[in-house]
PDBQT receptor file of N, H, CA, C and O in Angstrom, charges set to zero:
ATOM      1  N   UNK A   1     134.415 123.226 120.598  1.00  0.00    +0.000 N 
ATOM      2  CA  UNK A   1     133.436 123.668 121.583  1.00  0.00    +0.000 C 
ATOM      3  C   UNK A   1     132.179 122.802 121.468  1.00  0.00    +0.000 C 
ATOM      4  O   UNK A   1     131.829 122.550 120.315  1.00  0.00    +0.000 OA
ATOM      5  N   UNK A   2     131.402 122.278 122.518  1.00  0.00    +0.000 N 
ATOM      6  H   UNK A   2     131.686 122.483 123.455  1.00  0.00    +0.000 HD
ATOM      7  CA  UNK A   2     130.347 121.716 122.641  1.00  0.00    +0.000 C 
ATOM      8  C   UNK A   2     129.889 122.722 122.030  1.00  0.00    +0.000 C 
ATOM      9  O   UNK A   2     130.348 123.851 121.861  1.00  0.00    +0.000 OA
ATOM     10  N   UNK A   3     128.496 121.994 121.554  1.00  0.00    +0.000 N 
ATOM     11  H   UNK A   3     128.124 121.076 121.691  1.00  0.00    +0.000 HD
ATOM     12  CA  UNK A   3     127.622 123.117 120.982  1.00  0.00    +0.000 C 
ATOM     13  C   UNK A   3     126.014 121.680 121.176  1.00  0.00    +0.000 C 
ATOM     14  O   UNK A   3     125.693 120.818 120.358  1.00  0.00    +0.000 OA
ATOM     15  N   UNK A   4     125.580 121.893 122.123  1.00  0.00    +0.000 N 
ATOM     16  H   UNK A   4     125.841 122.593 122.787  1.00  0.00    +0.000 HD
ATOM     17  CA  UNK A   4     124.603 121.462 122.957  1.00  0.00    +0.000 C 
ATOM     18  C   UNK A   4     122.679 121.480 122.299  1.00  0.00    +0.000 C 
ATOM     19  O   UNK A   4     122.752 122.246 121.338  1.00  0.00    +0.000 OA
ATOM     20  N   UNK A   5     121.532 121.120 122.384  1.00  0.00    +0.000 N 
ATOM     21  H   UNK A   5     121.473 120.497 123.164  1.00  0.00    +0.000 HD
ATOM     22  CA  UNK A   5     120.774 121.510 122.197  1.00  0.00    +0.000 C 
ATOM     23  C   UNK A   5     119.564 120.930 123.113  1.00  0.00    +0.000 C 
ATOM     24  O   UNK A   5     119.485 119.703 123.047  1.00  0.00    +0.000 OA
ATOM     25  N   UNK A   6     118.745 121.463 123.830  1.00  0.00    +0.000 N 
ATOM     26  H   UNK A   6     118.810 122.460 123.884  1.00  0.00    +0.000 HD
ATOM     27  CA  UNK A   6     118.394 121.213 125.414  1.00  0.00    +0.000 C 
ATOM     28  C   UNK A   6     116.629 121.300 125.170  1.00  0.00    +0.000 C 
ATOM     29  O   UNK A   6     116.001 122.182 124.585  1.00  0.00    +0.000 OA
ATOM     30  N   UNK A   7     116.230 120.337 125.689  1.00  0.00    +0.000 N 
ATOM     31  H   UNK A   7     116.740 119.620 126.165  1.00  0.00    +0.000 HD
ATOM     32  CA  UNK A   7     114.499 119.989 125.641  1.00  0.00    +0.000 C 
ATOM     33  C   UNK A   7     114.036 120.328 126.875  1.00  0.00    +0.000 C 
ATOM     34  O   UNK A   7     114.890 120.013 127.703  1.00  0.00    +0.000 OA
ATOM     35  N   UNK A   8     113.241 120.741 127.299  1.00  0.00    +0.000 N 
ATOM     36  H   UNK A   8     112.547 120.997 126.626  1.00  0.00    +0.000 HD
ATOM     37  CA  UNK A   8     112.457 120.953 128.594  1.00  0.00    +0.000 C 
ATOM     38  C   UNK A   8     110.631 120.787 128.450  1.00  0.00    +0.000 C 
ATOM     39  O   UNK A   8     109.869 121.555 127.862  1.00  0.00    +0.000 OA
ATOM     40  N   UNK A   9     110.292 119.513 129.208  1.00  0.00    +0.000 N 
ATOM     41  H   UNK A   9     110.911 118.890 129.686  1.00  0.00    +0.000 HD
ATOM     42  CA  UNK A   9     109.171 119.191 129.720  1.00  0.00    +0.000 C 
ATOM     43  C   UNK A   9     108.886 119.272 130.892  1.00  0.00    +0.000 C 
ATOM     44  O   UNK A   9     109.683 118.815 131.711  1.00  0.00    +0.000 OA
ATOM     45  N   UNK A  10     107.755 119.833 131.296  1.00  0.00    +0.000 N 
ATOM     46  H   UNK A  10     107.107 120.204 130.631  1.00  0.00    +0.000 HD
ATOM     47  CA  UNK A  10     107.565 120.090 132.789  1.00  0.00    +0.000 C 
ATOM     48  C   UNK A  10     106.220 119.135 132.911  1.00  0.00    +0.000 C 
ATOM     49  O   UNK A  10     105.351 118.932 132.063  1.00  0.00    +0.000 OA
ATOM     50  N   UNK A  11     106.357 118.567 134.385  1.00  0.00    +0.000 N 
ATOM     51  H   UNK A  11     107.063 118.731 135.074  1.00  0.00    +0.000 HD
ATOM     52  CA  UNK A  11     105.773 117.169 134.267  1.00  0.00    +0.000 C 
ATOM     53  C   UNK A  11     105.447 117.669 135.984  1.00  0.00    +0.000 C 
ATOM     54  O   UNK A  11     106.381 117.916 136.747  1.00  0.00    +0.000 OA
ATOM     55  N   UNK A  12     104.443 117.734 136.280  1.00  0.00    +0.000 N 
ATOM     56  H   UNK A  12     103.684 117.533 135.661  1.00  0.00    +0.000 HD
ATOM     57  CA  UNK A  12     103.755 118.549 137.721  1.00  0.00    +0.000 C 
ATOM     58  C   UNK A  12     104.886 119.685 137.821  1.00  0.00    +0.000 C 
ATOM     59  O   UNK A  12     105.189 120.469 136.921  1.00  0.00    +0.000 OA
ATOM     60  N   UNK A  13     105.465 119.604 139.154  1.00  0.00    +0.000 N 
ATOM     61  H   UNK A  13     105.219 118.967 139.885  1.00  0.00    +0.000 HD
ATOM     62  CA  UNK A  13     106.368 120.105 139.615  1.00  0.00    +0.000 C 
ATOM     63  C   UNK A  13     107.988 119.773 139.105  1.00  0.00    +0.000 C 
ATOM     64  O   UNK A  13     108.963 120.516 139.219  1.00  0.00    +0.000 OA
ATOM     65  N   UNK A  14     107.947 118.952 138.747  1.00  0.00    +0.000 N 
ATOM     66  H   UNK A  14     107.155 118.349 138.655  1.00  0.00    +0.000 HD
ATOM     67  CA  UNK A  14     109.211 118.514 138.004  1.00  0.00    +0.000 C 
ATOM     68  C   UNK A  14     109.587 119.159 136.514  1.00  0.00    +0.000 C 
ATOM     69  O   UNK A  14     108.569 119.228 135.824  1.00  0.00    +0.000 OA
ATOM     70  N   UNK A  15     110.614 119.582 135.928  1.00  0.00    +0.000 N 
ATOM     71  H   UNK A  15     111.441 119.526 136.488  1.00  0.00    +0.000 HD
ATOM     72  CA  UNK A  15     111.326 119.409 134.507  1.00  0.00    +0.000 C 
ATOM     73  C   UNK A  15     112.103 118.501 134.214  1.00  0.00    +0.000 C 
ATOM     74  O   UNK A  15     113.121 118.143 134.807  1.00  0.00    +0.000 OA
ATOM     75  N   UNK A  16     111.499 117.988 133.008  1.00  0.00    +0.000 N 
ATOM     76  H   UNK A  16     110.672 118.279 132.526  1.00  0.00    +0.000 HD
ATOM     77  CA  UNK A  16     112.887 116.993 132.546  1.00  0.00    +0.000 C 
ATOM     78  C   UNK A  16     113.321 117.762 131.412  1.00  0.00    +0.000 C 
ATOM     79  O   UNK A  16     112.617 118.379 130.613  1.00  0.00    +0.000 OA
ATOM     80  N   UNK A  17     114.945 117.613 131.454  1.00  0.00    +0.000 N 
ATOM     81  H   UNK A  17     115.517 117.112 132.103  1.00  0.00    +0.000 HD
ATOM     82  CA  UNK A  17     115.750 118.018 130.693  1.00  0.00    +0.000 C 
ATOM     83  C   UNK A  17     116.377 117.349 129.629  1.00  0.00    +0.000 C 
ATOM     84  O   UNK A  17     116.458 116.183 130.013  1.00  0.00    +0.000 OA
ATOM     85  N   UNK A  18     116.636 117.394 129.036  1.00  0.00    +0.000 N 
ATOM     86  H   UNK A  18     116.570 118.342 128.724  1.00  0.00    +0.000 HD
ATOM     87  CA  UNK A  18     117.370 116.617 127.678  1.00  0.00    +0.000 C 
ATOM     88  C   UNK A  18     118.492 117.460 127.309  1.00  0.00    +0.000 C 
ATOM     89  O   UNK A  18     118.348 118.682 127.261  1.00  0.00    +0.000 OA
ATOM     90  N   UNK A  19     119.587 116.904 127.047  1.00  0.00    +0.000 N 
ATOM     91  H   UNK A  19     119.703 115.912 127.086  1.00  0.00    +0.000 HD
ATOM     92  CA  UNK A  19     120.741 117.692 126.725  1.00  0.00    +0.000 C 
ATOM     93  C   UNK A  19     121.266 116.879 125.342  1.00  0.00    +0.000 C 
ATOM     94  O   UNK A  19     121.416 115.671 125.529  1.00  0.00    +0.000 OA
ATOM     95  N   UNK A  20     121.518 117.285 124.202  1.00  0.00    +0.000 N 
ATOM     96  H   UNK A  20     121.395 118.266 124.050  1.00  0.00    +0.000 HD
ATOM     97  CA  UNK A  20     122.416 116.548 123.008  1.00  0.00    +0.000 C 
ATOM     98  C   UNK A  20     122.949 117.340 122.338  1.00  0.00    +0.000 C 
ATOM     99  O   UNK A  20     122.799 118.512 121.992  1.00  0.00    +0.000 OA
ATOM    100  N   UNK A  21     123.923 116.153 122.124  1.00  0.00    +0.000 N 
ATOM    101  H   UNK A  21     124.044 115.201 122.406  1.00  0.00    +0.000 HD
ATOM    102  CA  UNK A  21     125.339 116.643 121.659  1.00  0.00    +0.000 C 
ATOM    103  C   UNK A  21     125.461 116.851 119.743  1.00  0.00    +0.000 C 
ATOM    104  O   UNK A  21     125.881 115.935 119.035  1.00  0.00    +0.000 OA
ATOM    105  N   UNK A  22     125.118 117.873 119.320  1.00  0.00    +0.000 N 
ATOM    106  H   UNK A  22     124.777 118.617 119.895  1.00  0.00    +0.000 HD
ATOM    107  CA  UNK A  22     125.030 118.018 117.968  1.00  0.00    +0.000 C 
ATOM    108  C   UNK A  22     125.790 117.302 117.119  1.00  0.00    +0.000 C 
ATOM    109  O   UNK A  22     125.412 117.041 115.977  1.00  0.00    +0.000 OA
ATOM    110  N   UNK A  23     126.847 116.952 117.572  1.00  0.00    +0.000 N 
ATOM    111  H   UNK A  23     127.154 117.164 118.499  1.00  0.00    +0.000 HD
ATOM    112  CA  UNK A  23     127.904 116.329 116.717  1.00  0.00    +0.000 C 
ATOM    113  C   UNK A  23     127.758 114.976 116.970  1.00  0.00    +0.000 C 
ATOM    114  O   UNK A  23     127.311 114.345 116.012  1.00  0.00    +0.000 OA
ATOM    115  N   UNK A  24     128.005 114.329 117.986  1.00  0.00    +0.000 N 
ATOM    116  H   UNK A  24     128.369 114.842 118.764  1.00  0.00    +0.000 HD
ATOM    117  CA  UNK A  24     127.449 112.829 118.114  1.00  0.00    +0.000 C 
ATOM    118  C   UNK A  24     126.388 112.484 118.016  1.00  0.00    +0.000 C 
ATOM    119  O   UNK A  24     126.275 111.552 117.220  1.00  0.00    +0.000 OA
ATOM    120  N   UNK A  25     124.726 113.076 118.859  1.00  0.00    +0.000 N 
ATOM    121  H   UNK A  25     124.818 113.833 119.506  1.00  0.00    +0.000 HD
ATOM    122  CA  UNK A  25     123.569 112.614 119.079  1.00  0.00    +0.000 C 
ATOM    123  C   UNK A  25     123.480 111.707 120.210  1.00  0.00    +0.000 C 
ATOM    124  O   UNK A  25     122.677 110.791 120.388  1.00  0.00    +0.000 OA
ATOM    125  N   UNK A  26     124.394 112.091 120.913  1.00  0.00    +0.000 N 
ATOM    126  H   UNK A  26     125.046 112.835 120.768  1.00  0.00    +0.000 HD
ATOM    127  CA  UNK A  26     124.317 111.287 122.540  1.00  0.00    +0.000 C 
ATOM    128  C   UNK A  26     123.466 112.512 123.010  1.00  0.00    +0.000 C 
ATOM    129  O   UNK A  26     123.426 113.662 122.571  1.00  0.00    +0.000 OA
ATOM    130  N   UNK A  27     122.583 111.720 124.366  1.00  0.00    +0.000 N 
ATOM    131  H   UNK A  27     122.615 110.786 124.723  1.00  0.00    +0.000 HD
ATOM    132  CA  UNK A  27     121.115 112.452 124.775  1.00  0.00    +0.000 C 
ATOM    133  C   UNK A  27     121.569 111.963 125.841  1.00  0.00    +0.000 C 
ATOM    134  O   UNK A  27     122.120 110.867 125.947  1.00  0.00    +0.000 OA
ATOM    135  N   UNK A  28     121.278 113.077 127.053  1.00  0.00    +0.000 N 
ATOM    136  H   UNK A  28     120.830 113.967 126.966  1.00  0.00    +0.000 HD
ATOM    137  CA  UNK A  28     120.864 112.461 128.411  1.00  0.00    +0.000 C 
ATOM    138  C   UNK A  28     119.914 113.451 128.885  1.00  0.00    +0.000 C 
ATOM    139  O   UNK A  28     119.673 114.507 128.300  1.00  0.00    +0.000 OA
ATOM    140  N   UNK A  29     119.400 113.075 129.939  1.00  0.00    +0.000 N 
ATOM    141  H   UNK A  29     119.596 112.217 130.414  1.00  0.00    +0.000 HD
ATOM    142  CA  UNK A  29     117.920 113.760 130.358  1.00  0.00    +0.000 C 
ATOM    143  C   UNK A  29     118.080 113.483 132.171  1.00  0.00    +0.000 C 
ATOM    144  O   UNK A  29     118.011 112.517 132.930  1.00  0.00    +0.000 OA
ATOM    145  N   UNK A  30     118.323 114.931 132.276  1.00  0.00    +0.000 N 
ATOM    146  H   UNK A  30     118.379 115.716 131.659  1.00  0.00    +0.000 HD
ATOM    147  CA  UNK A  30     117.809 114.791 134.070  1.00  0.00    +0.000 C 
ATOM    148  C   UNK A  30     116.378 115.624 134.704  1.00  0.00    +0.000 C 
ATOM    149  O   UNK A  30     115.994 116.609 134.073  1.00  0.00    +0.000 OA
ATOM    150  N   UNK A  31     115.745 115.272 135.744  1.00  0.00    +0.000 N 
ATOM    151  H   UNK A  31     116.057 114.472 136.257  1.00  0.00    +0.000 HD
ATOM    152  CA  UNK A  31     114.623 116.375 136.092  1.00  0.00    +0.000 C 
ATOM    153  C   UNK A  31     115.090 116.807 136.965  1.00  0.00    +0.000 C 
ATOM    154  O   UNK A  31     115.974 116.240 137.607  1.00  0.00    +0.000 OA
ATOM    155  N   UNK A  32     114.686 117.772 137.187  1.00  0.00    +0.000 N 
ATOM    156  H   UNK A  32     113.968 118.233 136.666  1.00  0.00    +0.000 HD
ATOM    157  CA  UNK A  32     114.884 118.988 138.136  1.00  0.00    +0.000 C 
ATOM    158  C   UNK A  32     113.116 119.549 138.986  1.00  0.00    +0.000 C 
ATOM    159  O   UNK A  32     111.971 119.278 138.624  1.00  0.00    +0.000 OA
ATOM    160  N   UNK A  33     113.587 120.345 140.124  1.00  0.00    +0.000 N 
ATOM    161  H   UNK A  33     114.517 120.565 140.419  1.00  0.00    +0.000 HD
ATOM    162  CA  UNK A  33     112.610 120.848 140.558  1.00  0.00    +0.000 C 
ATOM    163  C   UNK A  33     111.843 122.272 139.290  1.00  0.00    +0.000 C 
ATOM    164  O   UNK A  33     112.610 122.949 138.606  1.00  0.00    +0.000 OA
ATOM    165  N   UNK A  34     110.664 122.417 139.241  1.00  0.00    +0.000 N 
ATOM    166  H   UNK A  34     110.041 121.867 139.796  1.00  0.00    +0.000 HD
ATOM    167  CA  UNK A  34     110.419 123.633 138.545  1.00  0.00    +0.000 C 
ATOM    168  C   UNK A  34     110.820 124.939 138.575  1.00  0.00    +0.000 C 
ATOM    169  O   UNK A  34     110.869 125.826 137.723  1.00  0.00    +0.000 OA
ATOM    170  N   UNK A  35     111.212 124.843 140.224  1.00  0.00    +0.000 N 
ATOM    171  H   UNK A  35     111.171 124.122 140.916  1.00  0.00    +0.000 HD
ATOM    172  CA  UNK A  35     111.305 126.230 140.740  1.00  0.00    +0.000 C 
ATOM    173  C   UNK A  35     112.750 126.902 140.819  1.00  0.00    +0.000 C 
ATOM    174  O   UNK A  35     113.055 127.857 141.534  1.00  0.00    +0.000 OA
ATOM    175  N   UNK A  36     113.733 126.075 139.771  1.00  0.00    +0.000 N 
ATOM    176  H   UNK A  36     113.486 125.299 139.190  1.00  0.00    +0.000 HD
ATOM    177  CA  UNK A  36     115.393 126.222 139.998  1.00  0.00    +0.000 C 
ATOM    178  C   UNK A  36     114.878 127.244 138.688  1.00  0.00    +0.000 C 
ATOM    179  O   UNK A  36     113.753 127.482 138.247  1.00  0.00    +0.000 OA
ATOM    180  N   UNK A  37     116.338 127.757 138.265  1.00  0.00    +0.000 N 
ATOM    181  H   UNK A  37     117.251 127.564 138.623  1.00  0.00    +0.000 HD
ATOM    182  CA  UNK A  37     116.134 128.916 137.471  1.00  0.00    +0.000 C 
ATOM    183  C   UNK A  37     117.025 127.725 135.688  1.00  0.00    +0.000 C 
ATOM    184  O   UNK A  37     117.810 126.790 135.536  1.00  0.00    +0.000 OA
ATOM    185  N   UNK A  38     116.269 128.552 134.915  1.00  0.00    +0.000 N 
ATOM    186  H   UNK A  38     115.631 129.312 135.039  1.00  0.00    +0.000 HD
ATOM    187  CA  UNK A  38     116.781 127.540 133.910  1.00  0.00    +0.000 C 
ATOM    188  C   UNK A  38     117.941 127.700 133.686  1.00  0.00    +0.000 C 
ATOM    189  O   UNK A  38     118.575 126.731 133.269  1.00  0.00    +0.000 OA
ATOM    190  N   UNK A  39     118.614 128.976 133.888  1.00  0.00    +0.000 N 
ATOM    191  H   UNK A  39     118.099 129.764 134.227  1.00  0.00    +0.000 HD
ATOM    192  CA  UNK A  39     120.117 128.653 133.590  1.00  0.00    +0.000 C 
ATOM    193  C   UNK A  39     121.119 127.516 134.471  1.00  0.00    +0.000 C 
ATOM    194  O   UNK A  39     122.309 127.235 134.328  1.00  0.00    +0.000 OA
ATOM    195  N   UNK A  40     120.105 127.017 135.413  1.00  0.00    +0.000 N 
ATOM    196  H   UNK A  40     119.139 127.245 135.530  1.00  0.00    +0.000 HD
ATOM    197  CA  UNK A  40     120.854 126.043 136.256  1.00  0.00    +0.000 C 
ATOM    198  C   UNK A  40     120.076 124.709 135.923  1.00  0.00    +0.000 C 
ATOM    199  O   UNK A  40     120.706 123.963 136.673  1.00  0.00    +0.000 OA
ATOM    200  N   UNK A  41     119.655 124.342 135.650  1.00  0.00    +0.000 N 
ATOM    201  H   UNK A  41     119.143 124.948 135.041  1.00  0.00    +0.000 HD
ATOM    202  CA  UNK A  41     118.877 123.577 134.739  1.00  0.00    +0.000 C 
ATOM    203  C   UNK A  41     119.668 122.898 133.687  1.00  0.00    +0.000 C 
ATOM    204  O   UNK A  41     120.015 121.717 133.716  1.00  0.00    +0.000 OA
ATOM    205  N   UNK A  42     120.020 124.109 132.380  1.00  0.00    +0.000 N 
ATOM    206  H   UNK A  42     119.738 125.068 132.357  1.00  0.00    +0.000 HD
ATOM    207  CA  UNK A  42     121.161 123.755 131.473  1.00  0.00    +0.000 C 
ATOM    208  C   UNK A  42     122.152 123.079 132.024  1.00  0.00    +0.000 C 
ATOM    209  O   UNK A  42     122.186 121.850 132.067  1.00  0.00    +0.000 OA
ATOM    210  N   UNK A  43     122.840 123.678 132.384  1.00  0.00    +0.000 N 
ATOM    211  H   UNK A  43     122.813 124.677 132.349  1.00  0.00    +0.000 HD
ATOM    212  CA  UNK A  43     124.069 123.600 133.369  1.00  0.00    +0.000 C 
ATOM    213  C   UNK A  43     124.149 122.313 133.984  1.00  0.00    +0.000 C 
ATOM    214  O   UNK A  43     125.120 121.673 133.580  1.00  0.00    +0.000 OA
ATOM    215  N   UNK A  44     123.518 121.789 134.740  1.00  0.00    +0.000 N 
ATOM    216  H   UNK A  44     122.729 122.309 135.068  1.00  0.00    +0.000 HD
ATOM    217  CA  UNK A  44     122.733 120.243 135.327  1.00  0.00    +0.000 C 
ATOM    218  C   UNK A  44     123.113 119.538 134.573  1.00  0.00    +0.000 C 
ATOM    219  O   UNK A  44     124.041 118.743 134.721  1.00  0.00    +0.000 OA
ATOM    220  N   UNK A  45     122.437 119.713 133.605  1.00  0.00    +0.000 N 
ATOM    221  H   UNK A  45     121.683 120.359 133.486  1.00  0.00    +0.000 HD
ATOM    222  CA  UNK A  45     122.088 118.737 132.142  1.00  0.00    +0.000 C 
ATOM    223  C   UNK A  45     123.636 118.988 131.599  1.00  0.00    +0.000 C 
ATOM    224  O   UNK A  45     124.419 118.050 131.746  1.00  0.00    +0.000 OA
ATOM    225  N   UNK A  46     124.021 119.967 131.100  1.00  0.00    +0.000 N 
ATOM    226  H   UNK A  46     123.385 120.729 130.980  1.00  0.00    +0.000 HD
ATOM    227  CA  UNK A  46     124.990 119.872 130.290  1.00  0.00    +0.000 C 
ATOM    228  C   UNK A  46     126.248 118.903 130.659  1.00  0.00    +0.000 C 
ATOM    229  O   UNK A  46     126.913 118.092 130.014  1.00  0.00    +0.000 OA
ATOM    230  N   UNK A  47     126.258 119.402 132.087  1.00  0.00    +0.000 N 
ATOM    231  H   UNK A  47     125.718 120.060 132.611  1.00  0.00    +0.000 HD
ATOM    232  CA  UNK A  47     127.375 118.771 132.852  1.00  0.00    +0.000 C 
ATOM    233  C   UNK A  47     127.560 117.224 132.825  1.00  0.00    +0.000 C 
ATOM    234  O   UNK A  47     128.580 116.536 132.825  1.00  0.00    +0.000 OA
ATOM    235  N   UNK A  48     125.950 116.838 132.799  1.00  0.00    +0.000 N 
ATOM    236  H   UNK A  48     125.121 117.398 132.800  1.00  0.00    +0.000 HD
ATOM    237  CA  UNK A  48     126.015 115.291 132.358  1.00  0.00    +0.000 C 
ATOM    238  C   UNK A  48     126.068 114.724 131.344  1.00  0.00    +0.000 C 
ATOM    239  O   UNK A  48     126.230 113.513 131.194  1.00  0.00    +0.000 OA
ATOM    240  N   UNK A  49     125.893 115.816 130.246  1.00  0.00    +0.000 N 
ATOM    241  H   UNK A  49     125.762 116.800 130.368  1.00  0.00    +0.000 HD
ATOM    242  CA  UNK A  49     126.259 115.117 129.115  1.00  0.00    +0.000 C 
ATOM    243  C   UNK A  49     128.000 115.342 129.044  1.00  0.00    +0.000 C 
ATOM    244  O   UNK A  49     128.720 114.771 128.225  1.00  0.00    +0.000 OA
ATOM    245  N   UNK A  50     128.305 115.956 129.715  1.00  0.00    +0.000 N 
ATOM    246  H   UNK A  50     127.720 116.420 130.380  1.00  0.00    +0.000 HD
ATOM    247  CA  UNK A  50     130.247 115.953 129.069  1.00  0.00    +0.000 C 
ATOM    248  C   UNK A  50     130.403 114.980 130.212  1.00  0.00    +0.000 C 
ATOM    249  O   UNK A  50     131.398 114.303 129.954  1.00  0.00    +0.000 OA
ATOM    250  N   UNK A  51     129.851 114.592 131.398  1.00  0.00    +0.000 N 
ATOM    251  H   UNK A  51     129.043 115.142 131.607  1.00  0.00    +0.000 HD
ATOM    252  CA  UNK A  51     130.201 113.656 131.747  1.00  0.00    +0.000 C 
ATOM    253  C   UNK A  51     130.245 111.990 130.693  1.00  0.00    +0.000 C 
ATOM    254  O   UNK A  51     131.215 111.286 130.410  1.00  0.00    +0.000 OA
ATOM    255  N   UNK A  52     128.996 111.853 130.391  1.00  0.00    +0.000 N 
ATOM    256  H   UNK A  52     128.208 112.425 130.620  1.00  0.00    +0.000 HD
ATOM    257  CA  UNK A  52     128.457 110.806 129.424  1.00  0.00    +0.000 C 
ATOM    258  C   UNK A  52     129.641 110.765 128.485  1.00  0.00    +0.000 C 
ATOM    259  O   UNK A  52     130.356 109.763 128.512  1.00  0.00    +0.000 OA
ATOM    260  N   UNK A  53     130.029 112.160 127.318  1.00  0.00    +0.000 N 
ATOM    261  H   UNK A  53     129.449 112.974 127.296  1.00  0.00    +0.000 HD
ATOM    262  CA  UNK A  53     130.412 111.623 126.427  1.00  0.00    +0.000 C 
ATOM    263  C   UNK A  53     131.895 111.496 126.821  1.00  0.00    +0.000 C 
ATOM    264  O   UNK A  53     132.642 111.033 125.960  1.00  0.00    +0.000 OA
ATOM    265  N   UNK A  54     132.610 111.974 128.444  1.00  0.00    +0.000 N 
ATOM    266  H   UNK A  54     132.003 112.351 129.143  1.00  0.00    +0.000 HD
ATOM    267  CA  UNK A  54     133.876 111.118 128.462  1.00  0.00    +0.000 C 
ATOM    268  C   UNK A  54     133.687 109.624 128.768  1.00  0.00    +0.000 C 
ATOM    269  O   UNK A  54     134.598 108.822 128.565  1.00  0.00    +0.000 OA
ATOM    270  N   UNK A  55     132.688 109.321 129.179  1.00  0.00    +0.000 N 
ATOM    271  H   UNK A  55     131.947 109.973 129.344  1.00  0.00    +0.000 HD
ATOM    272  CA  UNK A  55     132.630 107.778 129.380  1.00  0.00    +0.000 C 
ATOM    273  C   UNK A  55     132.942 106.762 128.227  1.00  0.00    +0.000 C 
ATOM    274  O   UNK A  55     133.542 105.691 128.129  1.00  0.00    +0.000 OA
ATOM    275  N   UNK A  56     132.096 107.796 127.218  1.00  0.00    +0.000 N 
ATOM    276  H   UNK A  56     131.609 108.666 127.298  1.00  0.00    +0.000 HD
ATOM    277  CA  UNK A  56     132.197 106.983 125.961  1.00  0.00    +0.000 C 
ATOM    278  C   UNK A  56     133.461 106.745 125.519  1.00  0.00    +0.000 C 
ATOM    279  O   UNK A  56     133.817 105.747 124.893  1.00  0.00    +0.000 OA
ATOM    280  N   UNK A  57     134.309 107.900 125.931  1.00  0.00    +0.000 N 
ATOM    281  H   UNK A  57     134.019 108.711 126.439  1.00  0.00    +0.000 HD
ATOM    282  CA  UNK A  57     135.430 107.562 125.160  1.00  0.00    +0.000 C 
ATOM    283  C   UNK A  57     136.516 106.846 126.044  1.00  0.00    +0.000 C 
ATOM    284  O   UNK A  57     137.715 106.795 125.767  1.00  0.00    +0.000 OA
ATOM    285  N   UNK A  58     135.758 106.162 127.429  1.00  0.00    +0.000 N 
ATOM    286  H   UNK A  58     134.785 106.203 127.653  1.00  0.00    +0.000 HD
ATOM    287  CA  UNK A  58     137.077 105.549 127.600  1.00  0.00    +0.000 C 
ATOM    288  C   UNK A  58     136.606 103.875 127.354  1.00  0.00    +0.000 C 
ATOM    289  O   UNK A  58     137.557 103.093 127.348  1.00  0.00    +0.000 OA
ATOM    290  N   UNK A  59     135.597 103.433 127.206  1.00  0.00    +0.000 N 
ATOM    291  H   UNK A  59     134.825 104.068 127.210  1.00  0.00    +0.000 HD
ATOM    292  CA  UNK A  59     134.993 102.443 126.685  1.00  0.00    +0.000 C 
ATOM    293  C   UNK A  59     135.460 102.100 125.127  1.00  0.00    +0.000 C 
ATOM    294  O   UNK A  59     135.336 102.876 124.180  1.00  0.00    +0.000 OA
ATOM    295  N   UNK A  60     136.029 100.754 125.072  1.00  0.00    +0.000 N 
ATOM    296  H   UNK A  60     136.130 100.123 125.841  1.00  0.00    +0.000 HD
ATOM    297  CA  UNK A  60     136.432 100.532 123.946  1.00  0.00    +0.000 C 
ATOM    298  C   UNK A  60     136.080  99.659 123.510  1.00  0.00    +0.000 C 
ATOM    299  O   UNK A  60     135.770  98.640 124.126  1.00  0.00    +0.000 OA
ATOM    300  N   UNK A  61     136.008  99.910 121.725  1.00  0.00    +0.000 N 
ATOM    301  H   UNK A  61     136.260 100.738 121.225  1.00  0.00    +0.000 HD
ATOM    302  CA  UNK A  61     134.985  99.662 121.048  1.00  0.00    +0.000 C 
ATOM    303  C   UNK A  61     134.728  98.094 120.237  1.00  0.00    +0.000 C 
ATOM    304  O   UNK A  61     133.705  97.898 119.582  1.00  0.00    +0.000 OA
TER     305      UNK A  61
């Protein structure tokens, strides 16, 4: 199971998100509007990091 850990800066109207992956330390970071609800926020973010870390693995090394 992912097991995720998620940063939030709010920057005017914007959040940026940070999503990493406890076990690797791959980070990705998207912003969002302020006014979305954070559980969709996570979710955003998370989604791009399992995107990210299949990339990684089809990239060879």
């Amino acid at each position: 199971m992912l097991e995720v850990i998620f940063e939030f800066v709010t920057v005017g109207n914007f959040v940026k998100i940070s999503a990493i992956d406890v076990e690797t330390g791959t980070e990705v970071s998207i912003m969002t509007p302020r006014n979305i609800g954070v559980n969709t926020m996570k979710e955003q973010a998370k989604n791009k990091l399992i995107w990210r870390l299949q990339q990684k693995k089809k990239k060879p090394l």
